[in-house]
N, C-alpha and C positions, 0 to 999 in steps of 0.2 A: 486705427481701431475705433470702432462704435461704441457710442457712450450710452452707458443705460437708460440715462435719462434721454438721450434724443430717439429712444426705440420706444419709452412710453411714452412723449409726446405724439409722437408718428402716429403709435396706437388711438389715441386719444383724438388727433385730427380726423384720421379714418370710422372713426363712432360718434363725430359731431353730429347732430339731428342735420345740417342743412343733407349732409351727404348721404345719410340714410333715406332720405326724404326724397334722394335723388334717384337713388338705387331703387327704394320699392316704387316711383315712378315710373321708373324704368321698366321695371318688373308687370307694372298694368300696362303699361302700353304693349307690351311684348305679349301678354296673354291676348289682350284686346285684337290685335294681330293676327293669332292664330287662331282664336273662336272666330273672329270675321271673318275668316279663308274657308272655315270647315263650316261655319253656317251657309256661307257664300257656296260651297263646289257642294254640298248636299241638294243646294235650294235648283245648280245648273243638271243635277243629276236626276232629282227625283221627278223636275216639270218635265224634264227632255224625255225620258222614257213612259210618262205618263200622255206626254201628246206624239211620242212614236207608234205608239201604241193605237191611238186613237187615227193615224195617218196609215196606220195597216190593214186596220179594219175598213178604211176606205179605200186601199189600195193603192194608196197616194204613197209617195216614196221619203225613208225614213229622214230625209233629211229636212224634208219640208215641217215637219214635227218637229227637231231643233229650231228654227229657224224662228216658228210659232210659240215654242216653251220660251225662247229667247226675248222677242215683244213683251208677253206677259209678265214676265218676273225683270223685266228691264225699265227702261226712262220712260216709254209708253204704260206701262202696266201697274205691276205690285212694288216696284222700286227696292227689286230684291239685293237686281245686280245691277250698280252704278259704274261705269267705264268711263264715260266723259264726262266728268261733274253732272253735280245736281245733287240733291237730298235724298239721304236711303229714305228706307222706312221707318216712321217712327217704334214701329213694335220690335222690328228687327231690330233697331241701335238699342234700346231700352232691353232686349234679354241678352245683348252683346254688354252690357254694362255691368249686367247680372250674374252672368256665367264668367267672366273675369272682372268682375272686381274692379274699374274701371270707370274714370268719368266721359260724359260726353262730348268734352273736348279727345281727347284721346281716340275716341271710335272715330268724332268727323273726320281725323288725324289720318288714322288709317284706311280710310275710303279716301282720302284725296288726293294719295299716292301709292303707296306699298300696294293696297288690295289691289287697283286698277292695272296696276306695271304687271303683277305674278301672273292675273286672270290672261291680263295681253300676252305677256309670254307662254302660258300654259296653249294658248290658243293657235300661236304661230309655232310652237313644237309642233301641234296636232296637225296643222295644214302641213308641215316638213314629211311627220311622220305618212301621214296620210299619200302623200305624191310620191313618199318611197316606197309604199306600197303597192303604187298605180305601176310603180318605174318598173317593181320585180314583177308583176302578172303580166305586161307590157310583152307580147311578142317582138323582139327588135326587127326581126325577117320580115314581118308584117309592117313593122311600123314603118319601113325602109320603103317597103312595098307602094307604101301610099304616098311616099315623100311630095310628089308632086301636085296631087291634090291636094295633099295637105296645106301645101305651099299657096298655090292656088286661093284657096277657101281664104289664109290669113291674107293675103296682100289685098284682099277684097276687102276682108271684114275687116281691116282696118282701114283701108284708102276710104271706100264708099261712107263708113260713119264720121270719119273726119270730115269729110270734106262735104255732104251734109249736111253736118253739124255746125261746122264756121261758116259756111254759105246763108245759110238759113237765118242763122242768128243775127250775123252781120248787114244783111239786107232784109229778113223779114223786123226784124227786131233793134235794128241798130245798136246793138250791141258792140261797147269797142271794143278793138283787137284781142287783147291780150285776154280777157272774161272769155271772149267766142273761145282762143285758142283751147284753154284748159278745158272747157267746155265737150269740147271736139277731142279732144285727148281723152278725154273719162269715154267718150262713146267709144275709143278703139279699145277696153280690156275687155280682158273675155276670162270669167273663176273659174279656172282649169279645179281647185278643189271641188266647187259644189256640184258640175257637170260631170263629173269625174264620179263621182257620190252618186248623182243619181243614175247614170248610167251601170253603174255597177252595180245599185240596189235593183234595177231591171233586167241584166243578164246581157247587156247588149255592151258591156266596155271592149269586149273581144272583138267584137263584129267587125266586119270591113267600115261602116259608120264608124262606129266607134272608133275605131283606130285613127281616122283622118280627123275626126271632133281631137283627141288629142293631141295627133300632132300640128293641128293648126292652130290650138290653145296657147303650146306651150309656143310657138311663134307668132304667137297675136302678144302671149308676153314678153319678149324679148323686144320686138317693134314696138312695143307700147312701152318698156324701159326707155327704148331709143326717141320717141316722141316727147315723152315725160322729159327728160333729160334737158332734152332740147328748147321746151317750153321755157322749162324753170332757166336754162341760160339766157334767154331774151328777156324773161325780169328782170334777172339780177344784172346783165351786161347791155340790156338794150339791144344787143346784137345776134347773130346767128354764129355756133359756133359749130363749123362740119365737121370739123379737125373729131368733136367728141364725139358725134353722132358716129361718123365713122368707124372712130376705135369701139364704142359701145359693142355693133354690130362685128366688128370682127372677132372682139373678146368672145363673145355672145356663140357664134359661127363656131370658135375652136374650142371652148369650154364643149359642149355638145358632141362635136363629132370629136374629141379626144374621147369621152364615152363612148362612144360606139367602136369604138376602136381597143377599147379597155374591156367590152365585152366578150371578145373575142380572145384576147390574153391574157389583161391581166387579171381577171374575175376568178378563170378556172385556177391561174396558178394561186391569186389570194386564199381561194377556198382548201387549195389544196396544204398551203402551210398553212394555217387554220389547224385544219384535222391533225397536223403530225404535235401540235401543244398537248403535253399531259393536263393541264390546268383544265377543271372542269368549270372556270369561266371561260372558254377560250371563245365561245362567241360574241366575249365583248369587244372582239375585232371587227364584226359589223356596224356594230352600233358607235365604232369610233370612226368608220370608214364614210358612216352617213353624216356623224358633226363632222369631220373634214371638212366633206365636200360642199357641205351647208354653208362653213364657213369660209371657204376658199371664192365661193360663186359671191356672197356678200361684199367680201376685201376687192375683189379683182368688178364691184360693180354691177354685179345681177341681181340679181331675188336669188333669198337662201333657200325659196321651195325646189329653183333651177337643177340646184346642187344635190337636193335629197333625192329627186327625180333622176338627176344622174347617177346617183349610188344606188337606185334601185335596178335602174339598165345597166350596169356593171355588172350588176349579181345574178341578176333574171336570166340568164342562161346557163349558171351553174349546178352543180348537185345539188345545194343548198338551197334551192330554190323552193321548194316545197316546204320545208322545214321552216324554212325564215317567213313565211306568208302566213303559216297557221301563229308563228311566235308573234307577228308584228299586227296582227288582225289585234286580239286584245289589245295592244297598245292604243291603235289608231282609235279604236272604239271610246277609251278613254281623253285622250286627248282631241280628237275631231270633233270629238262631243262640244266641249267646247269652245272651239271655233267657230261650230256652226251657231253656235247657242248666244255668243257673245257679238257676231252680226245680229239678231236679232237685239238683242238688251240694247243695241247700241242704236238702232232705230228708233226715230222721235218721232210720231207721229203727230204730234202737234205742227208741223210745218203744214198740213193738209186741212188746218184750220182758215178757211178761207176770209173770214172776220178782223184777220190779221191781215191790214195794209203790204207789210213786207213781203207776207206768204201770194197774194194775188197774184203779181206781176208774175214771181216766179211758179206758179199753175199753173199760170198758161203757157209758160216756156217750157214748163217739165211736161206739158202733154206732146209738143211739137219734140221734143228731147229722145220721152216712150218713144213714139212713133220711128224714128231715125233710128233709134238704140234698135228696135225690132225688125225693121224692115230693111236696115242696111246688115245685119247678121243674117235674117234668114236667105237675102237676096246673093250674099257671099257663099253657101252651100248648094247654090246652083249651077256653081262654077265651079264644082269636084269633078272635073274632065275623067269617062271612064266607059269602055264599053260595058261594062255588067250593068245589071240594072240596079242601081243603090235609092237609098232613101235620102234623097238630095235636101226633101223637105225638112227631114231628121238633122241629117246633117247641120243644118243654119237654125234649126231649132237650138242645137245644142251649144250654138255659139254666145245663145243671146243673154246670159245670166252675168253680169256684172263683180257681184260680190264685193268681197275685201278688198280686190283689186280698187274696182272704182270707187269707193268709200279713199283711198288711197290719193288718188289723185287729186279727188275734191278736200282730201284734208290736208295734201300739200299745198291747191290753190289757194286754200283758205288763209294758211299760216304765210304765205309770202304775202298777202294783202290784196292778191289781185283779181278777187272774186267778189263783186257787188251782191248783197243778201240774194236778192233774186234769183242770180244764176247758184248760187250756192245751194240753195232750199232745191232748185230746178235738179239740180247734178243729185241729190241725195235722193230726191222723190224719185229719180230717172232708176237708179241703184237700187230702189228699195223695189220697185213694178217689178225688173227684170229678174231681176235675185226671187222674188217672190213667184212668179209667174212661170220662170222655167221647167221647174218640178214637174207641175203639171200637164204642161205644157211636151214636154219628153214623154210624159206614158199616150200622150194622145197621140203622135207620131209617129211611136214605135209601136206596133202591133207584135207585143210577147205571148198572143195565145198562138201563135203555129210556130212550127220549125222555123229559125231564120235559114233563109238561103245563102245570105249572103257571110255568114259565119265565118273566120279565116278556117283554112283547111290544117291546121293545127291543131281545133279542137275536134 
């Protein structure tokens, strides 16, 4: 039995000042939190649509307008939105103190992790949701269609920039091995999200273009898993390991064409038990079928965008297809936003200060980098073997955008230690041209004032 008196000591420990002092600490940090997220996802929403805005009026494709809201309110700019350390802004931490109640230890607190981690996540939901969107508009007949140039187009556009790239470096630059490899590895990605974005804001993701630009994307990522992979085994082991390389690629191989093969049975039968659910959420069976598959392609060693892309060609051929496009459109809107928004915030343009010893060296490797990163992508879409007459040019235009991808690679080289300043600042400047350059780059080579010819015969 409980003694009365150890129930109002209990009481009386519980209402000590240390432990209230703990509690309403607790309490400011926890508001500090949530005014930071809503100051923070206001400040991604209102620049994004204000320089979309201003990219439509020139004709320029909406994502380039993220990309630009992104720089400004980021580490270059207004220091709205901090992702990889550095100092907000002071006006911003000071009405974040005011609206919760909150000291300035507590806000740096929550910009040093919590804000950065949500922002990161909220961003790679947006690129899943986004490539599951690409996956359902996705002609699979078409996209079969092109299999071979597709194919084609990647084993170029990533042989030709590797090798390039560690050639170059290695003998123009002397550069040692292991710096050239990663180096050479960042020139083989290719942002299936942002090409994919802007092909779409220009009407051409359907086109017979279009379709080989995808399917050579999403095989320029899977080789560049396998290169990455590979890389990071020779740090860490010294050695070459095939053994992984190989199973990468065969993981990679049957994840993929098990989708294609799901598109054909088991999409229609999913959608069909679907419909016979009374529950008027019964379509949160899509939305579990895409975390799946997101999380299945992660566990078994892919990119979890692989996986959303494959739950969008599962479904892209059913009834549902129409229905889930106009549902997942508002999402992607919301989350791609920031993705696209938080590559920019995450771009320092201070590496392009040339006054900077460290930033020199690597100038002049990131111009030789450009050049390699462009001319070995576009030079890969002339190798889309094809009696019709296609826009070859387009083609390897749409190769050449970098993205989150290559930000990836250079910030894995970074953390295993095997990137000298130079090539690091080189790899990020290379990332920040192509990512920047391709937008516009895309509306100069696709000519969307006349009918396309080359349209799949679908539409």
């Amino acid at each position: 039995m409980i003694e009365p008196i150890s129930l109002i000591n209990s009481a009386l420990e519980w209402c000590s000042p240390s432990l209230l002092a703990t509690a309403t600490e607790g309490e400011s940090y926890g508001k500090a939190l949530a005014v930071s997220l809503a100051l923070v996802s206001l400040s991604i929403y209102v620049f994004s649509r204000f320089f979309e805005e201003i990219a439509a009026r020139l004709g320029l494709p909406s994502v380039l307008g993220n990309l630009v809201a992104g720089v400004v309110i980021g580490v270059s700019g207004l220091h709205l939105v901090v992702l990889d350390g550095g100092e907000i802004n002071p006006s911003l931490s000071h009405l974040i103190e005011i609206l919760s109640n909150s000291t300035p230890e507590q806000v740096k607190a929550v910009f040093e992790e919590p804000v950065p981690l949500i922002i990161d996540e909220y961003a790679e939901f947006g690129v899943g949701v986004l490539l599951f969107l690409i996956g359902l508009e996705s002609d699979l007949k078409e996209l079969l269609k092109v299999g071979f140039q597709s194919a084609s187009v990647a084993i170029v556009g990533v042989t030709l920039p590797f090798v390039l790239g560690f050639l170059g470096l290695t003998y123009l630059f002397h550069v040692p091995t292991l710096p050239a490899l990663f180096a050479g590895a960042a020139l083989t990605a290719t942002s299936i999200g942002i090409t994919a974005k802007v092909m779409q804001d220009l009407g051409v993701l359907k086109s017979k273009e279009g379709q080989i630009i995808l399917g050579a994307a999403i095989l320029d990522d899977i080789l560049g898993i396998v290169i990455l992979a590979v890389v990071i085994s020779i740090v860490e082991t010294g050695e070459v390991d095939v053994a992984k390389a190989l199973t990468l690629i065969l993981i990679a191989a049957t994840f993929m064409i098990t989708a294609v093969i799901m598109n054909r049975f088991f999409g229609p039968w999913f959608v069909t038990q679907l419909e016979k659910l009374k529950s008027p959420n019964r379509g949160m069976g899509y939305f579990i079928l895409f975390i799946f598959l997101s999380f299945l392609a992660g566990v078994v060693g892919l990119e979890p965008i692989l996986g959303a892309f494959a739950a969008g060609l599962i479904l892209g051929g059913t009834t549902a297809r129409e229905r889930l496009i106009e549902a997942i459109e508002v999402l992607s809107v919301v989350f791609s936003t920031v993705f696209f928004v938080s590559i920019g915030a995450k771009t320092d343009l201070s590496v392009l200060n040339p006054s900077v010893p460290a930033n020199q060296e690597g100038l002049i490797i990131a111009g030789f980098l450009i050049i390699v990163a462009i001319v070995g992508k576009v030079s890969a879409g002339f190798f889309a073997f094809s009696d019709e007459k296609i826009n070859r040019l387009g083609i390897g235009t749409g190769m050449i955008p970098r993205g989150e991808v290559g930000l990836v690679f250079a910030g894995l080289g970074s953390a295993t230690g095997a990137l000298p300043p130079s090539i690091d600042v080189a790899i990020v400047l290379m990332v920040i041209a192509t990512t920047f350059l391709s937008p516009p780059l895309l509306r100069l080579v696709f000519d969307t004032s006349e009918t396309p010819t080359e349209l799949v015969k679908s539409e």
